[in-house]
C-alpha atoms as one frame of an Amber mdcrd trajectory, in Angstrom:
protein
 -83.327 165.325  89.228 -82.385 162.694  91.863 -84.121 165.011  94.915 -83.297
 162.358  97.176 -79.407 162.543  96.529 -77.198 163.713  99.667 -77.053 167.765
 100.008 -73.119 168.600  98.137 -72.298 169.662 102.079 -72.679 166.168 103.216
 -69.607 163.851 103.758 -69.731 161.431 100.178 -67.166 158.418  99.469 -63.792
 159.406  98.367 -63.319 158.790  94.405 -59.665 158.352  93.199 -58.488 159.220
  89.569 -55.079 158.823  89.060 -53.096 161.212  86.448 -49.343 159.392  85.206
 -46.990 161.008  83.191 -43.539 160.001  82.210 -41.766 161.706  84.957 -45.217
 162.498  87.140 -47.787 160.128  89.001 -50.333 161.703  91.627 -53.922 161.189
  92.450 -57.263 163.495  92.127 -59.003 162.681  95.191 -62.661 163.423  94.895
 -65.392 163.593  97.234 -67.820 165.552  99.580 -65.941 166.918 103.136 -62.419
 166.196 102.131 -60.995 169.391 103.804 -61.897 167.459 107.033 -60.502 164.277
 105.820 -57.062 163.674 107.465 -56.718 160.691 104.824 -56.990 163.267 102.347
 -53.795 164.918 103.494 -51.791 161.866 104.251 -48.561 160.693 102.785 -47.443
 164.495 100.997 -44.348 165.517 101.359 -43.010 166.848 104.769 -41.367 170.201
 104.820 -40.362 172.847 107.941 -43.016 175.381 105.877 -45.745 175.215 103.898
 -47.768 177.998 103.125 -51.658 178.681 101.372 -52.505 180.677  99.172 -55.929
 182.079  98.163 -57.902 184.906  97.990 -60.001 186.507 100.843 -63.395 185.447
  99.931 -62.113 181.711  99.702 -60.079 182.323 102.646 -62.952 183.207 104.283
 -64.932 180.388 103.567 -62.366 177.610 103.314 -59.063 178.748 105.008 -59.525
 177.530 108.819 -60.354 173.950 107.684 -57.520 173.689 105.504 -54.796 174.958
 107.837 -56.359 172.879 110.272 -55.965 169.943 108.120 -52.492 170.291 107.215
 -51.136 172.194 110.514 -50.325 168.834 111.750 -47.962 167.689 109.367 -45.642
 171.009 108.897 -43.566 173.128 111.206 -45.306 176.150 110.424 -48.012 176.785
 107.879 -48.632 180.544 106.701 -50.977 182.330 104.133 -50.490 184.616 101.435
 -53.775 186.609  99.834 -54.462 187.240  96.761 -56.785 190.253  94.976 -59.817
 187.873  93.558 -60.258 188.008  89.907 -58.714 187.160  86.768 -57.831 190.757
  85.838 -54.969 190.455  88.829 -53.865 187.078  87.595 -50.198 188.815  86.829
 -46.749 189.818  87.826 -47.767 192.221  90.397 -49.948 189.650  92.429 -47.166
 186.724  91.625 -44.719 188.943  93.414 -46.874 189.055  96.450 -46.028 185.325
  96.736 -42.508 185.441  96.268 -42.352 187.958  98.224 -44.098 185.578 101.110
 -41.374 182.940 100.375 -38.224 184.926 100.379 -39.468 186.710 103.571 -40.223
 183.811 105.550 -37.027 182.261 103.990 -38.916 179.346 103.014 -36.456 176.431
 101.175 -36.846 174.475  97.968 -39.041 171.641 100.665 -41.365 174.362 101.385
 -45.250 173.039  99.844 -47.075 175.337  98.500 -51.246 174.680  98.671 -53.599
 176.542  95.878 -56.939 177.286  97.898 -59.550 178.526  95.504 -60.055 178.400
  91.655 -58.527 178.458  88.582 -56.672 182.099  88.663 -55.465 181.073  92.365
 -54.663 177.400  90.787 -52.726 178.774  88.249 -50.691 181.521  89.455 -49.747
 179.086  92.869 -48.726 176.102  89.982 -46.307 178.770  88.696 -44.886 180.617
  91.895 -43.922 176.901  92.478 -42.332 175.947  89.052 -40.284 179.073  89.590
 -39.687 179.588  93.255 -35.465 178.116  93.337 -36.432 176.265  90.337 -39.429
 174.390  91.443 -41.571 173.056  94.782 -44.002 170.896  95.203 -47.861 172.121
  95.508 -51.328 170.931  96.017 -54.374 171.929  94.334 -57.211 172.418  96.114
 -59.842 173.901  93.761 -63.047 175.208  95.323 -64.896 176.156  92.146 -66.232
 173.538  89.504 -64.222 174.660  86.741 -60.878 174.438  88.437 -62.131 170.893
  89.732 -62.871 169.632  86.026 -60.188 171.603  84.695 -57.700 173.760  85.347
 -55.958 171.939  88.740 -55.667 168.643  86.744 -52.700 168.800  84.001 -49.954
 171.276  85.584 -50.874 174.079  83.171 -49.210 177.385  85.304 -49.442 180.755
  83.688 -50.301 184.547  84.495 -52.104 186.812  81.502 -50.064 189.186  79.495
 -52.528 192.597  78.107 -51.949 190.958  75.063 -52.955 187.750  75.303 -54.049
 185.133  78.061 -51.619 182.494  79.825 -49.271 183.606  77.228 -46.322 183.454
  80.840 -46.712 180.179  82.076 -44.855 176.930  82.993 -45.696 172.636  83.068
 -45.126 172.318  86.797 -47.232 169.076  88.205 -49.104 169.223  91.154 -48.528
 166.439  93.805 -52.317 166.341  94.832 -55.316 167.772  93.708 -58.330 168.008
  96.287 -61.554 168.406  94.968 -63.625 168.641  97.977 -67.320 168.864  96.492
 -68.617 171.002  99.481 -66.541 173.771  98.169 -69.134 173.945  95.726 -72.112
 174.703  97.881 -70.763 178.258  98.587 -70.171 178.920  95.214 -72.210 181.891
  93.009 -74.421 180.550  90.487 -72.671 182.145  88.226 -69.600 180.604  89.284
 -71.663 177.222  88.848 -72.764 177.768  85.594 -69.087 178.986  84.601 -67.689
 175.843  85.108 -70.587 173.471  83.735 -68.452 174.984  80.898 -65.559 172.832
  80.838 -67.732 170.118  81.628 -70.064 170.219  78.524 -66.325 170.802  76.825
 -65.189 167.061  77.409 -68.147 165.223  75.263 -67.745 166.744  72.301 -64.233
 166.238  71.855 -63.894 162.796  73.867 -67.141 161.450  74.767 -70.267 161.452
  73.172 -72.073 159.227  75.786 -70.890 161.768  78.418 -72.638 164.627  76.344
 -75.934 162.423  75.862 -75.123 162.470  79.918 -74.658 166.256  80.344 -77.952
 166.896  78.517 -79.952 164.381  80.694 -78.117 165.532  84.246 -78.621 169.282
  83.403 -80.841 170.388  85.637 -79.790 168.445  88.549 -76.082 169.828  88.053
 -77.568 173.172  87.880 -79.529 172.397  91.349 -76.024 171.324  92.873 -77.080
 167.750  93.177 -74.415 165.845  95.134 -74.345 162.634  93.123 -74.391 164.652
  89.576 -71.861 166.812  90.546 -69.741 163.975  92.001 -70.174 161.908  88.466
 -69.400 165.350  86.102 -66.235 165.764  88.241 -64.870 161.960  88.129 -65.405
 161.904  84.169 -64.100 165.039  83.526 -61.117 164.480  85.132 -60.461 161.285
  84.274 -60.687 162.201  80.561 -58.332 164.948  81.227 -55.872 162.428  82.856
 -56.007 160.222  79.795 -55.639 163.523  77.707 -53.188 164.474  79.970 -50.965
 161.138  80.622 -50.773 160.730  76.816 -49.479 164.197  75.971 -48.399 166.305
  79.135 -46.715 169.365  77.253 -49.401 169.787  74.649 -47.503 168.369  71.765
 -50.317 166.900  70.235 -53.545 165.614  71.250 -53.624 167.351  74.623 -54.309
 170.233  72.452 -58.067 169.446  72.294 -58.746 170.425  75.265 -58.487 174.109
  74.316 -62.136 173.135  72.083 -63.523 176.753  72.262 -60.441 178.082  74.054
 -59.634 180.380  71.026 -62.271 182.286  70.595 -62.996 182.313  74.209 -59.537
 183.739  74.822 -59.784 186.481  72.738 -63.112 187.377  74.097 -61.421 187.822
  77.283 -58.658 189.791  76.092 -60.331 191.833  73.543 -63.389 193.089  76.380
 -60.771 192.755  78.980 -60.141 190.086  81.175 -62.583 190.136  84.174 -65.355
 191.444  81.990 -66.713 188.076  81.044 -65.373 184.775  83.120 -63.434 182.315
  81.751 -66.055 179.510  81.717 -68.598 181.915  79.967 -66.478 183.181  77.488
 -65.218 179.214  76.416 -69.151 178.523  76.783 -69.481 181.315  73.521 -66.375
 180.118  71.976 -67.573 176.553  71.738 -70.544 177.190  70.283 -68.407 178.917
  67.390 -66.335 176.290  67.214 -68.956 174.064  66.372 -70.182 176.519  63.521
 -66.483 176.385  62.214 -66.882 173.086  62.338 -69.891 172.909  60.066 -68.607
 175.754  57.992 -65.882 173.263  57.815 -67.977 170.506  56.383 -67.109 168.235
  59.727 -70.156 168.160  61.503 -74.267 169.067  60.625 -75.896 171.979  61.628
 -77.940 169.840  63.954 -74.595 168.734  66.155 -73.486 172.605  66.674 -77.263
 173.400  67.063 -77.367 170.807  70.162 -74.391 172.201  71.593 -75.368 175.840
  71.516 -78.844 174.497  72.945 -77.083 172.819  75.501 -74.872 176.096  76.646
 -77.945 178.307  76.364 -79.709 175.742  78.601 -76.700 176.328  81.001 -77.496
 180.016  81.365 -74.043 180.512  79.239 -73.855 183.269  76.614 -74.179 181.793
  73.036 -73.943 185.335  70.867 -70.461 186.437  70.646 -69.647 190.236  71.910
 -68.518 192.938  69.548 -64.860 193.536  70.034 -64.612 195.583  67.156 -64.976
 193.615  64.202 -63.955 190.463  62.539 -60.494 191.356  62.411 -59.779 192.584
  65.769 -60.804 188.969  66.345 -58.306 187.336  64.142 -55.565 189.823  65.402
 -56.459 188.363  69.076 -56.787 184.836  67.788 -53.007 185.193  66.048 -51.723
 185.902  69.982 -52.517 181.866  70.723 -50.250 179.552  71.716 -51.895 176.719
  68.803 -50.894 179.386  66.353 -47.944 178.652  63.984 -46.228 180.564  61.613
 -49.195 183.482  61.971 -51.373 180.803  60.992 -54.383 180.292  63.306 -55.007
 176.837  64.412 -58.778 175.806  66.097 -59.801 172.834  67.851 -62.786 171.295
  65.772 -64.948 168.589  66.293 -64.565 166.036  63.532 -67.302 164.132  64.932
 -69.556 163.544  68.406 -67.292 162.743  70.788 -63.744 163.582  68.733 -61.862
 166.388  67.945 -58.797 167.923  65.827 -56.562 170.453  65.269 -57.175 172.581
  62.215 -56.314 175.652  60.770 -59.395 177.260  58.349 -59.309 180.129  56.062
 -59.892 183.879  57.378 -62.732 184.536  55.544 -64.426 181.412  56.510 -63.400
 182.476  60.307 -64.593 185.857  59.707 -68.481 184.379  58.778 -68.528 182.460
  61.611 -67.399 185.120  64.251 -70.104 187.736  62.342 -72.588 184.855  62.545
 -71.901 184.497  65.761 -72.838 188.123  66.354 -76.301 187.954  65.601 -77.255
 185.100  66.935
């Protein structure tokens, strides 16, 4: 570990990755003590209202320096709360946002600015792709795994009982803010959720970036300012190139979801809440890679390193029991890659690349009762 790297609370150059679409362009600015940056906040667009939302612990933590930031710039700037945790990311607390907007008669101008992580991302991405048809928002993610993930792409959705992000919307941000310093106030196992998505983008884009992830571990897991700056920039610039090349998931944008569908249905099938969203991709990754083997794709030695690599994360690598391997496959079914019934998993076809596959039931089954013992 680099011990003589600036603490992640210090002020750190401003990185730029840029995200274009055919009918989006907008930048990821990234950087340590952006919140206090008035460059950060410069040249979005002007409205009579514009209004936060988070949660109260992020509030708490991060509110006053945002509405400080972006006071100047709007007639009046309000908040709306949210009840922290994925198992409220649903109607009920999406109401309590319009509700905010139709009572302050905010307009279609109104700007709309996501203050915390991925379930505050989400459901603000989707108040504004529905709110009179769509308004512009900002992200700005406090957590790592909304940095490196879920604020980049204009994925919007709430969870159904049945199945996650199954209600959702493409709605593009304007601006996404990852201000690194967030990150010092974050749990550990908050941390470690989100190293997740990160160890997520070299095996299906990037091998040198995994050989990278294995190497920076420790330091990312120490909160090292120049580790965590590098994991962010890469990440998200492989998601904008993911991203920019298929925006509504028609294709190759799908590989992103590498460990998504088992890790969905361990959040629906133990309740969503139970295990977070980073931890539960973390176990559905390493099956993945065992499909992938079973598949005759990769060796045993590839999905090996990558469960290594999780378990070196403090990530869970044994699969829970959610009654059996069909219970799983019934979950799996619920998943927006399925077709026709027929379950469809992201593989990797080799270090650093990835595909969409479908594989036999039984062979799924093996895995996922592999997977339970060890």
């Amino acid at each position: 570990m680099n011990t003589g790297a600036l603490p992640v609370t210090a002020r750190t150059a401003t990185q730029t990755v840029t995200v274009t679409t055919p009918g989006h362009r907008y930048d990821i600015l990234i950087g340590a003590g952006l919140l206090a940056d008035a460059a950060a906040w410069m040249g979005l667009p002007r409205a009579a209202q514009a209004v936060v939302v988070s949660n109260p612990t992020v509030q708490a933590l991060h509110g006053a320096a945002l509405l400080a930031a972006i006071a100047p710039h709007y007639g009046e700037v309000s908040t709306v709360l949210l009840p922290d945790g994925e198992q409220h990311k649903d109607w009920t607390s999406l109401e309590r946002v319009f509700d905010h907007l139709l009572a302050r008669g905010c307009d279609r101008r109104t700007v709309l600015f996501a203050l915390g992580g991925g379930v505050v991302g989400d459901m603000t991405g989707f108040a504004a792709a529905t709110y009179m048809r769509g308004v512009p928002f900002v992200q700005v993610p406090t957590t790592l795994l909304a940095q490196v993930d879920s604020s980049v792409g204009g994925k919007t959705a709430i969870n159904h009982p049945r199945g996650k992000n199954m209600i959702g919307a493409f709605h593009q941000p304007v601006r996404v803010v990852c201000d690194l310093a967030t990150l010092a106030t974050l749990p550990d196992r908050e941390l470690r959720a989100g190293l997740a998505e990160v160890i997520k983008y070299g095996p299906i884009a990037d091998a040198a970036f995994l050989d990278w992830i294995e190497a920076h571990l420790d330091a990312l897991l120490a909160r090292d300012a120049a580790a965590l700056a590098q994991a962010v920039r890469r990440s998200c610039e492989i998601k904008a190139a993911v991203v920019g090349a298929d925006e509504r998931e028609a294709g190759l944008r799908a590989i992103l979801n590498f460990g998504h569908t088992f890790g969905h249905a361990i959040e629906a099938g133990l309740g969503y809440g139970q295990w977070l969203h980073g931890e539960a991709v973390a176990c559905g990754m390493v099956m993945a890679a065992r499909l992938s083997v079973a598949l005759g794709l990769v060796s045993a030695d590839f999905a090996e390193r990558l469960r290594a690599l999780v378990q070196r994360a403090g990530l869970p690598v044994v699969a829970p029991d959610l009654g059996g391997a069909a219970r799983w496959l019934e979950l799996m079914r619920i998943d927006k890659k399925a077709e026709g019934g027929e379950i469809r998993f992201v593989v990797i076809e080799a270090p650093g690349r990835a595909a969409l596959r479908p594989a036999p039931d039984a062979l799924v089954a093996r895995v996922i009762e592999d997977s339970r013992r060890a």
